[in-house]
C-alpha positions as CSV (number, residue, x, y, z in Angstrom):
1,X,182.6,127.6,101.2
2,X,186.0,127.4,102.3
3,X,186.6,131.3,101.8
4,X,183.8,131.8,104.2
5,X,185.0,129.0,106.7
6,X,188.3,131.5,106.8
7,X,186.5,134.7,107.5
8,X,184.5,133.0,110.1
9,X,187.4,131.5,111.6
10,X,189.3,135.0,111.3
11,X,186.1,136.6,113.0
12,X,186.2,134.4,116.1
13,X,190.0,135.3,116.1
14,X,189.2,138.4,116.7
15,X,187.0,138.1,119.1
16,X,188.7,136.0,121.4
17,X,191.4,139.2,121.0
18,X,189.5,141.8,121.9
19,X,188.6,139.9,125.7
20,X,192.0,139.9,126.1
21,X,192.8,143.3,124.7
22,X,193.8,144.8,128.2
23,X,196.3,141.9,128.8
24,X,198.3,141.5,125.6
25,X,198.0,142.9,121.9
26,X,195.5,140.7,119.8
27,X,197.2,138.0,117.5
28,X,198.4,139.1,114.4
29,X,195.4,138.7,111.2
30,X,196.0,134.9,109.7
31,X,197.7,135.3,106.2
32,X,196.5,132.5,103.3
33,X,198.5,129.2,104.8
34,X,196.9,130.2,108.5
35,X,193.7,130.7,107.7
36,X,193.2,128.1,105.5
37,X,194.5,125.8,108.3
38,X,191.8,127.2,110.5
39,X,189.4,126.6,108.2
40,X,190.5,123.6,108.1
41,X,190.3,123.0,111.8
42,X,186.8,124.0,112.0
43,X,186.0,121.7,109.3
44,X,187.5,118.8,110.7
45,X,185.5,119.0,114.2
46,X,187.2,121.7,116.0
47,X,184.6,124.7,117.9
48,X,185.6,128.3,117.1
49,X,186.8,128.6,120.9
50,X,189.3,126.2,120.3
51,X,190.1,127.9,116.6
52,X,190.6,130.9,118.1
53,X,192.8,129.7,120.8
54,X,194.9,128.1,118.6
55,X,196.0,130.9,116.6
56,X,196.7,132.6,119.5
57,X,199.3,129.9,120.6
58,X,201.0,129.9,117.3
59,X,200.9,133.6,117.5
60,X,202.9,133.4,120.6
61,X,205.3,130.4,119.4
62,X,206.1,133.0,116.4
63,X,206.6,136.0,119.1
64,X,209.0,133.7,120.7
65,X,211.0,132.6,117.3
66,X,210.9,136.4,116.9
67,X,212.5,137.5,120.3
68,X,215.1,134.4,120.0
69,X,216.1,136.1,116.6
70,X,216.5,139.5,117.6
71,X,218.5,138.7,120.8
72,X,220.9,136.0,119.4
73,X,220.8,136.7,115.7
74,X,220.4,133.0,113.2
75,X,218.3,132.7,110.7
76,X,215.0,131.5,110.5
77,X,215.3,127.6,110.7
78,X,217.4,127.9,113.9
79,X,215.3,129.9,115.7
80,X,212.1,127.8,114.9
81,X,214.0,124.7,115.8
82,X,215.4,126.3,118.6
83,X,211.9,127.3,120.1
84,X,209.9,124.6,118.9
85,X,212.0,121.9,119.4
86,X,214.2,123.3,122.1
87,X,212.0,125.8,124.3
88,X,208.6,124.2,124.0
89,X,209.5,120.2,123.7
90,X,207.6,119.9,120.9
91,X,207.8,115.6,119.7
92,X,207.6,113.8,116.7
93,X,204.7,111.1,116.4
94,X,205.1,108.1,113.7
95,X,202.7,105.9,114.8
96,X,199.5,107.5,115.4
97,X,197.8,109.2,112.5
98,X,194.9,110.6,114.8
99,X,193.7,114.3,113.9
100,X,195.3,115.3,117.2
101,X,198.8,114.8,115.7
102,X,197.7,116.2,112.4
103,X,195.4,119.5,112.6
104,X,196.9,122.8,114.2
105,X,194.6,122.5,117.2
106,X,195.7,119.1,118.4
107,X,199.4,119.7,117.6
108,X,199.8,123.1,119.2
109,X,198.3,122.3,122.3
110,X,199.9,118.6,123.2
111,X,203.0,119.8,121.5
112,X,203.3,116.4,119.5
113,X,202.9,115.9,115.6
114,X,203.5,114.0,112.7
115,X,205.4,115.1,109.9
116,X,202.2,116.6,108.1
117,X,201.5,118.2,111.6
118,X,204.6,119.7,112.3
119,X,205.6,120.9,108.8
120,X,202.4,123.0,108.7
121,X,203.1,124.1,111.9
122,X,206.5,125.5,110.6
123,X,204.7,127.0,107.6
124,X,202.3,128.9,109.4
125,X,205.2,130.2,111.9
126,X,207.0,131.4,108.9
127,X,204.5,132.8,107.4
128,X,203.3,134.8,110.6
129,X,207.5,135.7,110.8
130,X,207.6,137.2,106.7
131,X,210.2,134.8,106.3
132,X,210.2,132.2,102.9
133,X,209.4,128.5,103.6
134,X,208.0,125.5,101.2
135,X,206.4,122.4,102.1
136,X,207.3,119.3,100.3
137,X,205.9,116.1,99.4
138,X,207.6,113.0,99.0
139,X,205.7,109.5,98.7
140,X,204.4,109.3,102.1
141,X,206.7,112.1,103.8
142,X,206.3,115.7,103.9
143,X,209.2,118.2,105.4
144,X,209.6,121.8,104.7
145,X,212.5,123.4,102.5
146,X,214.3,126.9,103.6
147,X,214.6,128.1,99.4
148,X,218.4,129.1,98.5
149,X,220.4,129.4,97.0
150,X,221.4,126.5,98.2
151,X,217.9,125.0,99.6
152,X,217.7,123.5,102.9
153,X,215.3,120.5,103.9
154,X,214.6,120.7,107.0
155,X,213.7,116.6,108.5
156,X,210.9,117.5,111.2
157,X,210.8,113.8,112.5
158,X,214.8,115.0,113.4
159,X,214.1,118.0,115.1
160,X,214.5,120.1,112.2
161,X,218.3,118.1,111.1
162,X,219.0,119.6,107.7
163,X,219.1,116.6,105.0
164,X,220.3,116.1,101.1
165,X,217.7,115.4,99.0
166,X,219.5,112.4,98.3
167,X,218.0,111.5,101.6
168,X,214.6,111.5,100.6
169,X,214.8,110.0,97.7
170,X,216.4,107.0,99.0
171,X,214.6,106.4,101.8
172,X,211.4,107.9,100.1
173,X,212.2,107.3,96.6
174,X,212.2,106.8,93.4
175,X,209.2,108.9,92.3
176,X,208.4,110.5,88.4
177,X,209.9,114.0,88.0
178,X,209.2,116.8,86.0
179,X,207.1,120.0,86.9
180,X,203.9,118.0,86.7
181,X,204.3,115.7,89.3
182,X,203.5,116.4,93.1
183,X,206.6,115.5,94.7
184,X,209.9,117.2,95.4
185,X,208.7,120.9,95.2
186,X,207.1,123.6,96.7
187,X,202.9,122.5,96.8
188,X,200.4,125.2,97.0
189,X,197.7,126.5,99.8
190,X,195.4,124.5,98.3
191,X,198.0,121.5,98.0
192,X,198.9,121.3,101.3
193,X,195.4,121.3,102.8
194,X,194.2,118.8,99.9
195,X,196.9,116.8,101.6
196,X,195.3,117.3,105.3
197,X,192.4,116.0,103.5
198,X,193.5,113.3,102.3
199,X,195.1,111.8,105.6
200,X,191.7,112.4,107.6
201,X,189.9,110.1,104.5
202,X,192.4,107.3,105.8
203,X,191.0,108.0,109.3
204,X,187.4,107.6,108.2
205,X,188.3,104.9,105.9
206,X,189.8,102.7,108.9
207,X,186.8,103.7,111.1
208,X,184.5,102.6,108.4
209,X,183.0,105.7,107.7
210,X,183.0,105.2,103.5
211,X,180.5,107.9,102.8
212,X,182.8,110.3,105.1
213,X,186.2,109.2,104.0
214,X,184.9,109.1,99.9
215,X,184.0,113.0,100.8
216,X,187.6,113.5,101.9
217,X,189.2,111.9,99.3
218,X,187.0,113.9,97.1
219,X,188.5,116.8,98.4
220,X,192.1,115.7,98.4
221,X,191.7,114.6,95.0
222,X,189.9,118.1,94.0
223,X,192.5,120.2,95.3
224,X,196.0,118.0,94.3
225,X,195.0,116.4,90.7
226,X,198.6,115.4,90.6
227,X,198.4,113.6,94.1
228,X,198.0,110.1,92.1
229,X,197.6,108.6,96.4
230,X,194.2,110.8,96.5
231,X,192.8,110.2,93.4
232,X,193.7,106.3,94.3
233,X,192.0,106.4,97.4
234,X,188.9,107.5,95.5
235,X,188.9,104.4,93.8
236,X,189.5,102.5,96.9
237,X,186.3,103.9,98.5
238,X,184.1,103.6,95.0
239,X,184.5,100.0,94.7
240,X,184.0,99.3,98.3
241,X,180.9,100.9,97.7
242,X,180.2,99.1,94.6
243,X,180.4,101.9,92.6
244,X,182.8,100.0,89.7
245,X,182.9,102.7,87.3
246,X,183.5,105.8,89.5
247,X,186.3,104.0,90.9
248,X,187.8,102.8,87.3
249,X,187.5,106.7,86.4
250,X,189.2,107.6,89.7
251,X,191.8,104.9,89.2
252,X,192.4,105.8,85.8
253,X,193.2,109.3,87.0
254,X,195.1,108.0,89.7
255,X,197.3,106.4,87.2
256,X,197.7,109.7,84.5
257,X,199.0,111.5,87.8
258,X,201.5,108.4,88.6
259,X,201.7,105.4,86.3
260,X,204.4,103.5,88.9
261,X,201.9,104.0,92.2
262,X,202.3,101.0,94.1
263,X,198.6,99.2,94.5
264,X,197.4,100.2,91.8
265,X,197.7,97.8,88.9
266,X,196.5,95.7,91.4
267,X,193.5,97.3,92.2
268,X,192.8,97.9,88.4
269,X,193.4,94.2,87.8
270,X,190.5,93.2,90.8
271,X,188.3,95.9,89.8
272,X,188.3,93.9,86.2
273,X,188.0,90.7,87.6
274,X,185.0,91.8,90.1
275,X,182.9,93.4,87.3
276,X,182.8,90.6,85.0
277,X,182.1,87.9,88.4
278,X,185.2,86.7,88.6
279,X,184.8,87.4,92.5
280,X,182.6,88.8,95.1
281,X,182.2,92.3,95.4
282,X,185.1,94.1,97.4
283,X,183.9,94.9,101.0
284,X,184.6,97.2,104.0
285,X,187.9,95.5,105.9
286,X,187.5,95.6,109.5
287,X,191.4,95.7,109.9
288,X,193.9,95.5,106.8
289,X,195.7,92.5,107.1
290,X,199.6,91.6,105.9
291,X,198.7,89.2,103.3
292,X,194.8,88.5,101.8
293,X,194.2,85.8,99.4
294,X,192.6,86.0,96.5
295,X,188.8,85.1,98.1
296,X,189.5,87.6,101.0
297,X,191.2,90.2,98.9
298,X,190.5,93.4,99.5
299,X,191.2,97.0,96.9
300,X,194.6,98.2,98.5
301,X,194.5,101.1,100.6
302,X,197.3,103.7,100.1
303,X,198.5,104.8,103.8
304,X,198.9,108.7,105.2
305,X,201.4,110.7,105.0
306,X,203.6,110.1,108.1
Protein backbone atom coordinates (compact mmCIF):
# COMPACT_ATOMS: atom_id res chain seq x y z
CA UNK A 1 0.00 0.00 0.00
CA UNK A 2 2.44 2.43 0.85
CA UNK A 3 4.73 1.57 -2.26
CA UNK A 4 1.74 2.47 -4.38
CA UNK A 5 0.83 5.64 -2.24
CA UNK A 6 4.63 6.72 -3.56
CA UNK A 7 4.14 6.03 -7.19
CA UNK A 8 0.95 7.82 -7.04
CA UNK A 9 2.37 10.65 -5.37
CA UNK A 10 5.55 10.49 -7.78
CA UNK A 11 2.90 10.45 -10.77
CA UNK A 12 1.08 13.60 -9.67
CA UNK A 13 4.68 15.09 -9.37
CA UNK A 14 5.06 14.69 -12.60
CA UNK A 15 2.26 15.92 -13.75
CA UNK A 16 2.17 19.07 -12.06
CA UNK A 17 5.85 19.32 -13.99
CA UNK A 18 5.02 18.82 -17.23
CA UNK A 19 2.29 22.23 -16.96
CA UNK A 20 5.06 23.95 -16.11
CA UNK A 21 7.61 22.48 -18.44
CA UNK A 22 7.91 25.76 -20.58
CA UNK A 23 8.67 27.82 -17.43
CA UNK A 24 11.25 25.82 -15.41
CA UNK A 25 12.71 22.24 -15.55
CA UNK A 26 10.36 19.70 -13.72
CA UNK A 27 11.50 18.86 -10.04
CA UNK A 28 13.92 16.38 -9.67
CA UNK A 29 12.20 12.32 -9.20
CA UNK A 30 11.69 11.91 -5.13
CA UNK A 31 14.44 9.42 -3.80
CA UNK A 32 13.22 6.81 -0.80
CA UNK A 33 13.13 9.52 2.29
CA UNK A 34 10.98 12.00 -0.27
CA UNK A 35 8.69 9.84 -1.46
CA UNK A 36 7.89 8.20 1.51
CA UNK A 37 7.16 11.58 3.05
CA UNK A 38 4.73 12.20 0.27
CA UNK A 39 3.18 9.27 0.78
CA UNK A 40 2.87 10.19 3.86
CA UNK A 41 1.30 13.43 3.14
CA UNK A 42 -1.32 12.03 1.12
CA UNK A 43 -2.09 9.70 3.73
CA UNK A 44 -2.43 12.08 6.35
CA UNK A 45 -5.19 14.31 4.43
CA UNK A 46 -3.17 16.20 1.97
CA UNK A 47 -4.84 16.27 -2.05
CA UNK A 48 -2.25 15.30 -4.79
CA UNK A 49 -2.31 19.18 -5.91
CA UNK A 50 -0.99 20.07 -2.78
CA UNK A 51 1.59 16.83 -2.89
CA UNK A 52 2.75 17.81 -5.83
CA UNK A 53 3.31 21.42 -4.99
CA UNK A 54 5.13 20.52 -2.18
CA UNK A 55 7.89 18.78 -3.77
CA UNK A 56 8.19 21.34 -6.03
CA UNK A 57 8.98 23.87 -3.12
CA UNK A 58 11.52 21.58 -1.57
CA UNK A 59 12.87 21.12 -4.91
CA UNK A 60 13.53 24.75 -5.13
CA UNK A 61 14.73 25.19 -1.36
CA UNK A 62 17.46 22.41 -2.43
CA UNK A 63 18.22 24.49 -5.82
CA UNK A 64 18.77 27.32 -3.56
CA UNK A 65 21.19 25.33 -0.90
CA UNK A 66 22.73 24.26 -4.16
CA UNK A 67 23.51 27.80 -5.73
CA UNK A 68 24.52 29.14 -2.15
CA UNK A 69 27.22 26.19 -2.19
CA UNK A 70 28.59 26.70 -5.51
CA UNK A 71 28.94 30.45 -5.20
CA UNK A 72 30.32 30.71 -1.61
CA UNK A 73 31.79 27.25 -1.04
CA UNK A 74 30.69 25.49 2.90
CA UNK A 75 29.53 22.42 3.39
CA UNK A 76 26.31 21.08 3.49
CA UNK A 77 24.95 22.08 7.03
CA UNK A 78 25.83 25.76 6.41
CA UNK A 79 24.24 26.14 3.34
CA UNK A 80 20.88 24.48 4.50
CA UNK A 81 21.05 26.57 7.58
CA UNK A 82 21.94 29.44 5.72
CA UNK A 83 18.93 29.14 3.24
CA UNK A 84 16.47 27.65 5.48
CA UNK A 85 16.98 29.46 8.32
CA UNK A 86 18.54 32.60 6.91
CA UNK A 87 17.00 33.20 3.26
CA UNK A 88 13.57 31.79 3.78
CA UNK A 89 12.78 32.55 7.71
CA UNK A 90 11.96 29.31 8.36
CA UNK A 91 10.75 29.05 12.60
CA UNK A 92 10.81 26.66 15.10
CA UNK A 93 7.37 25.63 16.77
CA UNK A 94 7.32 23.93 20.38
CA UNK A 95 3.99 24.33 21.35
CA UNK A 96 1.71 23.20 18.69
CA UNK A 97 1.87 19.61 17.54
CA UNK A 98 -0.78 20.21 14.73
CA UNK A 99 -0.02 18.30 11.32
CA UNK A 100 0.75 21.68 9.83
CA UNK A 101 3.97 21.90 11.84
CA UNK A 102 4.65 18.27 11.29
CA UNK A 103 4.00 16.96 7.55
CA UNK A 104 6.14 18.39 4.58
CA UNK A 105 3.00 20.20 3.19
CA UNK A 106 2.27 22.31 6.21
CA UNK A 107 5.91 23.03 6.98
CA UNK A 108 7.13 24.00 3.58
CA UNK A 109 4.53 26.26 2.83
CA UNK A 110 4.11 28.38 6.37
CA UNK A 111 7.78 28.01 6.84
CA UNK A 112 7.34 26.88 10.58
CA UNK A 113 7.97 23.33 12.19
CA UNK A 114 8.71 21.35 14.96
CA UNK A 115 11.59 19.44 15.49
CA UNK A 116 10.09 16.25 13.75
CA UNK A 117 9.03 18.86 10.93
CA UNK A 118 12.06 20.46 10.33
CA UNK A 119 14.51 17.54 10.64
CA UNK A 120 12.68 15.80 7.83
CA UNK A 121 12.67 18.69 5.99
CA UNK A 122 16.56 18.66 6.24
CA UNK A 123 16.60 15.03 5.29
CA UNK A 124 14.71 15.33 2.27
CA UNK A 125 16.96 18.52 1.21
CA UNK A 126 19.96 16.34 1.68
CA UNK A 127 18.83 13.75 0.12
CA UNK A 128 17.61 15.79 -3.03
CA UNK A 129 21.52 17.50 -2.69
CA UNK A 130 23.54 13.69 -2.67
CA UNK A 131 24.94 14.81 0.38
CA UNK A 132 24.94 12.21 3.86
CA UNK A 133 22.54 13.15 6.69
CA UNK A 134 20.87 10.90 9.68
CA UNK A 135 17.90 11.66 11.68
CA UNK A 136 18.01 10.96 15.27
CA UNK A 137 15.81 10.17 18.10
CA UNK A 138 16.17 10.97 21.47
CA UNK A 139 13.21 10.53 24.14
CA UNK A 140 10.86 13.11 22.84
CA UNK A 141 13.47 15.05 20.48
CA UNK A 142 14.57 14.37 17.10
CA UNK A 143 17.54 16.44 15.29
CA UNK A 144 19.55 15.41 12.40
CA UNK A 145 23.45 14.33 12.51
CA UNK A 146 26.07 15.43 9.61
CA UNK A 147 28.20 11.60 9.95
CA UNK A 148 32.07 12.21 10.57
CA UNK A 149 34.42 11.65 11.40
CA UNK A 150 33.72 13.69 13.87
CA UNK A 151 29.62 13.70 13.69
CA UNK A 152 27.81 16.87 13.91
CA UNK A 153 24.19 17.26 15.56
CA UNK A 154 22.67 19.72 14.12
CA UNK A 155 19.74 21.42 17.08
CA UNK A 156 16.89 22.46 14.55
CA UNK A 157 14.95 24.22 17.44
CA UNK A 158 18.55 26.47 17.29
CA UNK A 159 18.55 27.19 13.85
CA UNK A 160 20.67 24.44 13.04
CA UNK A 161 23.56 25.37 16.31
CA UNK A 162 25.83 22.36 16.34
CA UNK A 163 25.48 20.53 19.89
CA UNK A 164 27.61 17.65 21.88
CA UNK A 165 25.80 14.77 22.41
CA UNK A 166 26.34 15.45 25.86
CA UNK A 167 23.56 17.86 25.23
CA UNK A 168 20.98 15.64 24.46
CA UNK A 169 21.49 13.34 26.85
CA UNK A 170 21.21 15.70 29.54
CA UNK A 171 18.52 17.53 28.70
CA UNK A 172 16.94 14.46 26.92
CA UNK A 173 18.52 11.79 28.77
CA UNK A 174 19.27 9.04 30.26
CA UNK A 175 17.99 6.40 27.79
CA UNK A 176 19.21 2.28 27.32
CA UNK A 177 22.03 1.99 24.85
CA UNK A 178 23.21 -0.62 22.75
CA UNK A 179 22.46 -1.26 18.90
CA UNK A 180 18.95 -2.40 19.76
CA UNK A 181 17.57 0.49 21.13
CA UNK A 182 15.90 3.45 19.05
CA UNK A 183 17.65 6.34 20.33
CA UNK A 184 20.99 8.00 19.59
CA UNK A 185 21.55 6.69 15.94
CA UNK A 186 20.72 6.88 12.56
CA UNK A 187 16.71 5.41 12.22
CA UNK A 188 15.58 4.15 9.01
CA UNK A 189 12.85 5.22 6.10
CA UNK A 190 10.61 3.27 7.64
CA UNK A 191 11.69 4.62 11.20
CA UNK A 192 11.33 7.94 10.62
CA UNK A 193 7.89 7.85 9.07
CA UNK A 194 6.74 5.28 11.90
CA UNK A 195 7.64 8.20 13.97
CA UNK A 196 5.36 10.74 11.82
CA UNK A 197 2.97 8.14 12.69
CA UNK A 198 3.16 8.03 15.83
CA UNK A 199 2.85 11.90 16.58
CA UNK A 200 -0.48 12.20 14.35
CA UNK A 201 -1.94 9.05 16.95
CA UNK A 202 -1.34 11.74 19.77
CA UNK A 203 -3.42 14.16 17.58
CA UNK A 204 -6.34 11.77 17.19
CA UNK A 205 -5.92 10.58 20.62
CA UNK A 206 -6.43 14.27 22.15
CA UNK A 207 -9.30 14.78 19.56
CA UNK A 208 -10.84 11.60 20.72
CA UNK A 209 -10.67 9.81 17.72
CA UNK A 210 -9.49 6.14 19.51
CA UNK A 211 -10.31 4.00 16.59
CA UNK A 212 -8.10 6.59 14.34
CA UNK A 213 -5.35 7.18 16.76
CA UNK A 214 -5.12 3.05 17.72
CA UNK A 215 -4.61 2.76 13.69
CA UNK A 216 -1.69 5.15 13.96
CA UNK A 217 -0.16 3.85 16.68
CA UNK A 218 -0.53 0.53 14.93
CA UNK A 219 1.54 1.84 12.46
CA UNK A 220 4.13 3.55 14.53
CA UNK A 221 4.48 0.53 16.45
CA UNK A 222 4.60 -1.69 13.07
CA UNK A 223 7.36 0.20 11.55
CA UNK A 224 9.72 1.10 14.91
CA UNK A 225 9.34 -2.25 17.23
CA UNK A 226 12.11 -0.64 19.28
CA UNK A 227 10.07 2.64 19.66
CA UNK A 228 8.93 1.37 23.34
CA UNK A 229 6.62 5.34 23.17
CA UNK A 230 4.59 3.59 20.16
CA UNK A 231 4.11 0.37 21.23
CA UNK A 232 2.97 2.21 24.75
CA UNK A 233 0.63 4.26 23.13
CA UNK A 234 -0.97 1.07 21.78
CA UNK A 235 -1.75 0.09 25.12
CA UNK A 236 -2.91 3.45 26.02
CA UNK A 237 -5.65 3.27 23.30
CA UNK A 238 -6.52 -0.70 24.02
CA UNK A 239 -7.53 -0.17 27.48
CA UNK A 240 -9.38 2.99 26.73
CA UNK A 241 -11.24 0.83 24.50
CA UNK A 242 -11.55 -1.83 26.96
CA UNK A 243 -9.57 -4.07 25.16
CA UNK A 244 -7.37 -5.33 28.49
CA UNK A 245 -5.48 -7.92 26.91
CA UNK A 246 -4.39 -6.30 23.57
CA UNK A 247 -3.17 -3.52 25.58
CA UNK A 248 -1.27 -5.85 28.30
CA UNK A 249 0.38 -7.47 24.94
CA UNK A 250 1.21 -4.05 23.63
CA UNK A 251 2.48 -2.91 26.99
CA UNK A 252 4.46 -5.79 27.44
CA UNK A 253 6.11 -5.01 24.24
CA UNK A 254 6.42 -1.62 25.17
CA UNK A 255 8.45 -2.67 27.99
CA UNK A 256 10.93 -5.53 26.03
CA UNK A 257 11.77 -2.26 23.75
CA UNK A 258 12.34 -0.02 27.06
CA UNK A 259 12.08 -1.43 30.52
CA UNK A 260 12.77 2.32 32.27
CA UNK A 261 9.77 4.17 29.99
CA UNK A 262 8.33 6.54 32.15
CA UNK A 263 4.27 5.68 32.53
CA UNK A 264 4.49 2.57 32.10
CA UNK A 265 4.74 0.59 35.31
CA UNK A 266 2.10 2.63 36.00
CA UNK A 267 -0.17 1.84 33.40
CA UNK A 268 0.70 -2.03 33.87
CA UNK A 269 -0.09 -1.55 37.59
CA UNK A 270 -3.90 0.00 36.61
CA UNK A 271 -4.39 -2.22 33.88
CA UNK A 272 -4.00 -5.11 36.76
CA UNK A 273 -6.03 -3.40 39.11
CA UNK A 274 -8.99 -2.69 36.40
CA UNK A 275 -9.19 -6.29 35.26
CA UNK A 276 -9.73 -7.94 38.42
CA UNK A 277 -12.53 -4.69 39.56
CA UNK A 278 -10.39 -3.01 41.52
CA UNK A 279 -11.69 0.24 39.55
CA UNK A 280 -13.84 1.34 36.76
CA UNK A 281 -12.88 0.85 33.43
CA UNK A 282 -10.25 3.52 32.03
CA UNK A 283 -12.19 6.11 29.80
CA UNK A 284 -11.56 8.70 27.00
CA UNK A 285 -9.98 12.01 28.94
CA UNK A 286 -11.50 15.04 27.61
CA UNK A 287 -8.27 16.97 28.60
CA UNK A 288 -5.15 15.32 30.49
CA UNK A 289 -4.93 16.86 33.65
CA UNK A 290 -1.57 17.57 36.01
CA UNK A 291 -2.56 15.34 38.71
CA UNK A 292 -5.65 12.42 38.61
CA UNK A 293 -6.53 10.53 41.67
CA UNK A 294 -6.91 7.31 41.92
CA UNK A 295 -10.98 7.31 41.03
CA UNK A 296 -10.26 9.68 38.05
CA UNK A 297 -7.15 8.08 36.91
CA UNK A 298 -6.66 7.77 33.61
CA UNK A 299 -3.78 5.11 31.46
CA UNK A 300 -0.81 7.75 30.96
CA UNK A 301 -0.43 9.07 27.65
CA UNK A 302 3.21 9.33 26.36
CA UNK A 303 3.44 12.95 24.49
CA UNK A 304 4.93 13.69 20.69
CA UNK A 305 8.00 14.20 19.79
CA UNK A 306 8.65 17.96 19.96
Amino acid sequence: MIRAAVLAVAVSVAAAAAGCARRAPPPPVPGPIGGALLALAGELGNPPSEVAATWARVAEIAGRVAERRRQEGGDLAGGLNAVVFGELGFAREIDDPGLRFLTLPGVTEGRRGGCLGLGALYLVLAELLGAPLEGVLVPGHFFVRVPGPPPRNLELLRRGEVMPDQWYRSKYGPWPAGVSSAYGRAVSVTELVAIHWFNAGNLRRRAGDLAGAGRAFARAAAGFPAFAEAQASQGVVLQLQGRLADAEAAYRAAARARPDLPGLADNLAWLAAERVGQFAPARVPVAEPAEQTVEERKPLAVPSIQ
